[in-house]
Backbone as numpy.savetxt, mean C-alpha at the origin, in Angstrom:
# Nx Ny Nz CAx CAy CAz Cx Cy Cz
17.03 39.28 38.39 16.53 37.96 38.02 15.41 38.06 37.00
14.42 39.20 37.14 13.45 39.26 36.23 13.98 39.33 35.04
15.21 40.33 35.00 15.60 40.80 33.34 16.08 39.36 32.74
16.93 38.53 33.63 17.24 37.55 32.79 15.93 36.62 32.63
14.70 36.38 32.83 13.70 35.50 32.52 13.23 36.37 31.10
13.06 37.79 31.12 12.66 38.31 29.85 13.42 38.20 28.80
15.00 38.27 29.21 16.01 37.29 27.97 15.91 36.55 27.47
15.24 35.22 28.37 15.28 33.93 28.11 14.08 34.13 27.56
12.70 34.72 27.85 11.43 34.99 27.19 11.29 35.10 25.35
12.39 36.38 25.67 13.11 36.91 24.29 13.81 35.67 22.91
14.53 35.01 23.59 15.64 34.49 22.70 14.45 33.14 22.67
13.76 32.33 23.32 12.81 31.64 23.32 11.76 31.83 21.87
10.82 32.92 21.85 9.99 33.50 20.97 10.80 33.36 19.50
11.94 33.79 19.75 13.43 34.13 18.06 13.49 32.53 17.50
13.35 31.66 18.36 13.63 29.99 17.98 12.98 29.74 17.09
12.96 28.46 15.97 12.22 28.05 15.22 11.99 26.68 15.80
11.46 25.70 15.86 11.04 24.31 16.59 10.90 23.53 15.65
10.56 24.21 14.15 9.79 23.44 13.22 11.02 22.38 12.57
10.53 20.96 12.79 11.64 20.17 12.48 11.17 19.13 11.28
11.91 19.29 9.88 11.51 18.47 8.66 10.97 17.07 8.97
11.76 16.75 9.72 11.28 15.25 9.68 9.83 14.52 9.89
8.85 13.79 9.63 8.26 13.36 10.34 7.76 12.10 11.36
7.66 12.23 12.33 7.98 11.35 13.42 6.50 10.58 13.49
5.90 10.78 12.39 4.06 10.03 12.98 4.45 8.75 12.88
3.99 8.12 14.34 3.82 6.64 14.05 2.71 6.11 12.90
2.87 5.11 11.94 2.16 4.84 10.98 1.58 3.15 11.62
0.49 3.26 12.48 0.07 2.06 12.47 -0.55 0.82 11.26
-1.44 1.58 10.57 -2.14 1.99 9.34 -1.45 1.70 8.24
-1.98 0.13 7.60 -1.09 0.28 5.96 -2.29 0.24 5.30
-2.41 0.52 4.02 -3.20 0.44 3.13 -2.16 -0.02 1.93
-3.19 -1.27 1.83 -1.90 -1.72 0.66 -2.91 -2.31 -1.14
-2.56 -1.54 -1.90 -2.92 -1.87 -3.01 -2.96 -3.08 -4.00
-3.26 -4.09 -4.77 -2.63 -5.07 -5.44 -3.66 -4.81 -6.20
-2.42 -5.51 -7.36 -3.22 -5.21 -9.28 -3.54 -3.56 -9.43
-3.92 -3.50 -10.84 -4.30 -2.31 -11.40 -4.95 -1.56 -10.82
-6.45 -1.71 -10.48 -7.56 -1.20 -9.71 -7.15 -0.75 -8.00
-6.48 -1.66 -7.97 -5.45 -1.40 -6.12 -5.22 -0.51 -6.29
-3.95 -0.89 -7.18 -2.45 0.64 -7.10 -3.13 1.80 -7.34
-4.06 1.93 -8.47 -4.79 2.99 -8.77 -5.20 3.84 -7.62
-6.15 3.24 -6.71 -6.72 3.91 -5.81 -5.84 4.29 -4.39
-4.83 3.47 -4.44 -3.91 3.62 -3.36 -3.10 4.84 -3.70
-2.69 4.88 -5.26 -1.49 6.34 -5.83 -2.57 6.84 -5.15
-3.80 7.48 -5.71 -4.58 8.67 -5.63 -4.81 9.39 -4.39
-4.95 8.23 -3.56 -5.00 9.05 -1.92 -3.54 9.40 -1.71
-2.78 8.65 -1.73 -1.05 8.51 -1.82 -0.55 10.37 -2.47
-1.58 10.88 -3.35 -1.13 12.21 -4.10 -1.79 13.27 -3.51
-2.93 12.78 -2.65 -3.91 13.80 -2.14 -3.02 14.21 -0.65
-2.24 13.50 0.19 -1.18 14.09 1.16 -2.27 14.66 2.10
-3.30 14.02 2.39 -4.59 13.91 3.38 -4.43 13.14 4.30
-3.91 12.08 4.24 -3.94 11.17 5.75 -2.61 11.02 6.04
-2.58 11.19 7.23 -1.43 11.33 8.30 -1.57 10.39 9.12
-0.44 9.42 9.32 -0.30 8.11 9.91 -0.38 6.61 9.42
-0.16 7.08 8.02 -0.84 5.73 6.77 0.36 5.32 6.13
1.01 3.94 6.21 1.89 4.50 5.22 0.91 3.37 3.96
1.34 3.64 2.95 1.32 2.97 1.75 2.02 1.70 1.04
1.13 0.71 0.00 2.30 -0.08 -0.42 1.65 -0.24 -1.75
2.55 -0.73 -2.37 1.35 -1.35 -3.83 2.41 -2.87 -3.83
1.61 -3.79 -4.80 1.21 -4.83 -4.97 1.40 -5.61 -6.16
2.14 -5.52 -7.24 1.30 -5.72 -8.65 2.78 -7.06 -8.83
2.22 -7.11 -10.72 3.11 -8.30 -11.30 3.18 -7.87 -12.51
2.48 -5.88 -12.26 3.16 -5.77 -13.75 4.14 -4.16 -13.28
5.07 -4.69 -13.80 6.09 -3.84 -12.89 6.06 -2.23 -13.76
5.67 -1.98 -14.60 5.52 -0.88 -16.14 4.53 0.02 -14.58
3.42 -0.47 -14.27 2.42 0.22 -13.72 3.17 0.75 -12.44
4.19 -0.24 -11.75 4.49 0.08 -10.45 5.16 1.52 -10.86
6.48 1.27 -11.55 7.34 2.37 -11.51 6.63 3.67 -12.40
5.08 3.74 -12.78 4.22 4.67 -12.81 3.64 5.65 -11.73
3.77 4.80 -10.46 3.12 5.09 -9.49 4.11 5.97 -8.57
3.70 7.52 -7.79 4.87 7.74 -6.78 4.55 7.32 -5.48
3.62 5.97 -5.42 4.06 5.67 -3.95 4.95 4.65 -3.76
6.28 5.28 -2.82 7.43 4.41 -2.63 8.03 3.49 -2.41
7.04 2.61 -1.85 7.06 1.28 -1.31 6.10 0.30 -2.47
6.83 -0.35 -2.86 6.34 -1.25 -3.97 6.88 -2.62 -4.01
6.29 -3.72 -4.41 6.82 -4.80 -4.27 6.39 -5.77 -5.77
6.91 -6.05 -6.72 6.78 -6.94 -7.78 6.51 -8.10 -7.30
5.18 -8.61 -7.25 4.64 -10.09 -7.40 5.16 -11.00 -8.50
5.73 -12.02 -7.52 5.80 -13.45 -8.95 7.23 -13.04 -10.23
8.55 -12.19 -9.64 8.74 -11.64 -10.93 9.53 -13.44 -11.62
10.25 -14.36 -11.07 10.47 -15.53 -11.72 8.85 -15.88 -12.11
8.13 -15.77 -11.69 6.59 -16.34 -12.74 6.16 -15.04 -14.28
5.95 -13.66 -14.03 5.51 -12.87 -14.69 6.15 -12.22 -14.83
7.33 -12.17 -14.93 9.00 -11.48 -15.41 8.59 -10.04 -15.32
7.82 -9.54 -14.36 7.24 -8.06 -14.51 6.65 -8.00 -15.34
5.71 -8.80 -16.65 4.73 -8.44 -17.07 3.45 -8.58 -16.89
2.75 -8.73 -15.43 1.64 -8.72 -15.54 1.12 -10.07 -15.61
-0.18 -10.16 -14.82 -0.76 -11.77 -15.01 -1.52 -11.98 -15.96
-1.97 -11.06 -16.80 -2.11 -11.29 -18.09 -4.19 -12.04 -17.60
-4.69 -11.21 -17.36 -5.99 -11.31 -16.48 -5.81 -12.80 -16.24
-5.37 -13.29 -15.83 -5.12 -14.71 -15.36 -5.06 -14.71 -13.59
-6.02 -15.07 -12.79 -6.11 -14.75 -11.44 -5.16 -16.24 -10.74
-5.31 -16.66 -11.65 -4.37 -18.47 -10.67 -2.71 -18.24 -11.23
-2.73 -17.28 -12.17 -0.93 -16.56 -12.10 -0.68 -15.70 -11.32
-1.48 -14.86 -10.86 -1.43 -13.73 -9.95 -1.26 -14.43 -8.69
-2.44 -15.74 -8.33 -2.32 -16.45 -7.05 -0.75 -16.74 -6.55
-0.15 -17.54 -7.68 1.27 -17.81 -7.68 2.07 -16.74 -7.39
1.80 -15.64 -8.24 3.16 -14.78 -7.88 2.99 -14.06 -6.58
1.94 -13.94 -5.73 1.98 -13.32 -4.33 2.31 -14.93 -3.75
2.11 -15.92 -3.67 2.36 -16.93 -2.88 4.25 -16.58 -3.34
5.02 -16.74 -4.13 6.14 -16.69 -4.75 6.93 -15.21 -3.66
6.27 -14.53 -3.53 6.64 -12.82 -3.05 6.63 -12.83 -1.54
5.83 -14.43 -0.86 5.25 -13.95 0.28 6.22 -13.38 1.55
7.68 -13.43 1.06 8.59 -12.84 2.11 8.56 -11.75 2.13
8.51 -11.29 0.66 8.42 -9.83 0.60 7.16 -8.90 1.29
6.08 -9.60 1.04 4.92 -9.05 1.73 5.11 -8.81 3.06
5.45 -10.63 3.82 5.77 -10.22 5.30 6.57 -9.07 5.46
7.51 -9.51 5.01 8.57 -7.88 5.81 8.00 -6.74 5.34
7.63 -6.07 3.98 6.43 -4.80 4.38 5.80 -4.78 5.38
5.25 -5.92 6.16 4.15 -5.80 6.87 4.85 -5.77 8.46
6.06 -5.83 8.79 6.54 -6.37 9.82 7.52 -5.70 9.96
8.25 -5.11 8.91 9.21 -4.11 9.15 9.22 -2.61 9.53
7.63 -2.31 10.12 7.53 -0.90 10.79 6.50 -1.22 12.32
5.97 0.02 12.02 4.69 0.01 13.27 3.24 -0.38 13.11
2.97 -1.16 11.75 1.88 -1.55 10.85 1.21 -2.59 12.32
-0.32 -2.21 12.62 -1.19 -3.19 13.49 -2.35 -3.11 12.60
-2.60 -2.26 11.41 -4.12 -2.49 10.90 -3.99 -2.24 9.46
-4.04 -3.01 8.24 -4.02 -2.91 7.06 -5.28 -3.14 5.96
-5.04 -2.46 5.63 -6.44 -2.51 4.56 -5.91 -3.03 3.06
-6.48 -3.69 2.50 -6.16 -3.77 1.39 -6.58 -3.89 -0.10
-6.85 -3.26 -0.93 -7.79 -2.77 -1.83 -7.42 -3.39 -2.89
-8.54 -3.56 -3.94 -8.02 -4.55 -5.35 -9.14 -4.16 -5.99
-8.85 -4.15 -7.30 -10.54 -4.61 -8.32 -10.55 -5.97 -8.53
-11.36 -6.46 -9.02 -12.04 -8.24 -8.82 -12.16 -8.30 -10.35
-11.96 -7.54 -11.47 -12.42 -7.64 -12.71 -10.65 -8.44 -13.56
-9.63 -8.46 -13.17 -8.57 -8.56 -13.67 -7.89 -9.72 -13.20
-6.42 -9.88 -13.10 -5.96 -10.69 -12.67 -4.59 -10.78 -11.79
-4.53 -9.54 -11.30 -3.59 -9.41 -10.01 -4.44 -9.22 -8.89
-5.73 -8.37 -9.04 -6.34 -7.84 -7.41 -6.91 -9.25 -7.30
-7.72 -10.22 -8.43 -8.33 -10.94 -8.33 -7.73 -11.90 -7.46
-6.20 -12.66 -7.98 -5.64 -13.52 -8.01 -4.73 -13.21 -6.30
-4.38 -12.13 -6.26 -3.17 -11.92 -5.45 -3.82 -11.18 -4.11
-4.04 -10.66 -4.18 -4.88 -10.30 -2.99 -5.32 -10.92 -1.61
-6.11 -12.18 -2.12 -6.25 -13.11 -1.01 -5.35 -13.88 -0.29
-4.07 -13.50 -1.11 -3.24 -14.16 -0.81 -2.67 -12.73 0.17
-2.67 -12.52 -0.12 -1.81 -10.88 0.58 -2.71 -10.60 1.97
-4.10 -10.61 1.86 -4.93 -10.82 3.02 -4.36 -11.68 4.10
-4.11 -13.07 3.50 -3.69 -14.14 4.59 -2.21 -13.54 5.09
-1.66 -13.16 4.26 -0.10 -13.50 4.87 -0.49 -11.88 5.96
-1.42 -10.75 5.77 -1.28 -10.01 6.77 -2.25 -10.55 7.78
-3.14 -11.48 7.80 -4.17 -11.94 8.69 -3.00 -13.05 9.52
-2.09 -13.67 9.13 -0.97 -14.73 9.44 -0.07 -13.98 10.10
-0.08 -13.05 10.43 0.80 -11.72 10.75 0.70 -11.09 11.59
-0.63 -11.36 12.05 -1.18 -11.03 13.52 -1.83 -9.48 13.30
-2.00 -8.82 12.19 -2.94 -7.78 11.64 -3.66 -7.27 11.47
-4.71 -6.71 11.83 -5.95 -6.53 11.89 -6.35 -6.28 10.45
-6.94 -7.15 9.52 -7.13 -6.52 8.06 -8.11 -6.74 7.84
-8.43 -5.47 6.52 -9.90 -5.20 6.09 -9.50 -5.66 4.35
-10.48 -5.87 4.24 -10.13 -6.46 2.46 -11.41 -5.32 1.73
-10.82 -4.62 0.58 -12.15 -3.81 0.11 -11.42 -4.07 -1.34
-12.69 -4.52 -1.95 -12.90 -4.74 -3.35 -13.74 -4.14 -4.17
-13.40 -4.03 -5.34 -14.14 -3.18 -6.43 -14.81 -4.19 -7.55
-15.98 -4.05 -7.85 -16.48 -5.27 -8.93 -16.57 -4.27 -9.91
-16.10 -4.97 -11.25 -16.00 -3.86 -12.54 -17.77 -3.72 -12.95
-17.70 -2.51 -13.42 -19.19 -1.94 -13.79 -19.29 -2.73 -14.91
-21.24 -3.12 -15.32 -21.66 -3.89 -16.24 -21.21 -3.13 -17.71
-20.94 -2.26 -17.80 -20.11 -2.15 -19.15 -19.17 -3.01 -19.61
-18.25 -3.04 -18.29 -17.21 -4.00 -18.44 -17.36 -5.19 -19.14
-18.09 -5.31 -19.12 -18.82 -7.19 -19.73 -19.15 -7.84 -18.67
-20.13 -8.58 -18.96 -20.43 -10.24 -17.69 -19.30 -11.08 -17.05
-18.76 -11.46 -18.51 -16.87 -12.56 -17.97 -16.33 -11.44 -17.00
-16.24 -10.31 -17.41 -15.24 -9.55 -16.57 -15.78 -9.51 -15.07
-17.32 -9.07 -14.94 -17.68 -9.17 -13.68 -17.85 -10.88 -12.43
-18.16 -11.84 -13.78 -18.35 -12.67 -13.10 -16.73 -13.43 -12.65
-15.94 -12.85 -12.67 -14.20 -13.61 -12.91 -14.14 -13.21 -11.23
């Protein structure tokens, strides 16, 4: 009886376990909108540092999305901004996430998502415009969300900061 437990000891140790897939539940979205978003969302998105996050971006200019390799992407407003962008216009951006808002829900509803963050710069006109809107529909969603914004540096100009 011993020899066969040292068999089984044996052929046990020879196994490999290691299985490609990964099974992490992703409670955790972090979701990008506009330029300044997506930006900061790719970058952690490339750094392959957090485990349990998934990702989304946000935009209405579609050139930037399919720039980006994080996979989950959603074109704001494309009957309003035909994929080009709100054109720093924050009350076009408003429209095209109000226009998208199915799409948002189901990102937000179609996994294990309970806490989303969602990042924008305030100097343009997608994070500006679309964002708050993207806040509500995950706060409407039953979500726990954090909103973090970026105000453009005084180089930028005054209009740009004060927009």
């Amino acid at each position: 009886m011993d020899n066969i437990s040292n068999n089984i000891d044996d052929v046990r140790g020879q196994l490999n376990y290691e299985y490609s897939t990964d099974t992490t539940k992703r409670i955790i979205k972090v979701i990008g909108v506009g330029g300044g978003g997506g930006n900061a969302v790719s970058t952690m998105y490339k750094k392959e540092m957090i485990k349990g996050v998934s990702f989304l971006l946000c935009n209405t200019d579609e050139q930037a999305l399919n720039n980006s390799p994080v996979p989950n992407k959603i074109t704001l407003g494309p009957s309003i901004t035909k994929g080009l962008g709100a054109g720093n216009k924050p009350e076009m951006a408003k429209e095209a996430a109000e226009e998208s808002t199915t799409e948002v829900l189901n990102a937000l509803t179609s996994d294990d998502t309970e806490m989303v963050f969602i990042t924008a710069g305030m100097g343009g006109g997608t994070g500006t415009g679309a964002a708050p809107i993207v806040g509500k529909i995950a706060r409407d969603a039953g979500k726990l969300t954090v909103g973090i914004a970026t105000i453009p540096f005084k180089f930028e100009g005054r209009r740009k900061i004060l927009r």
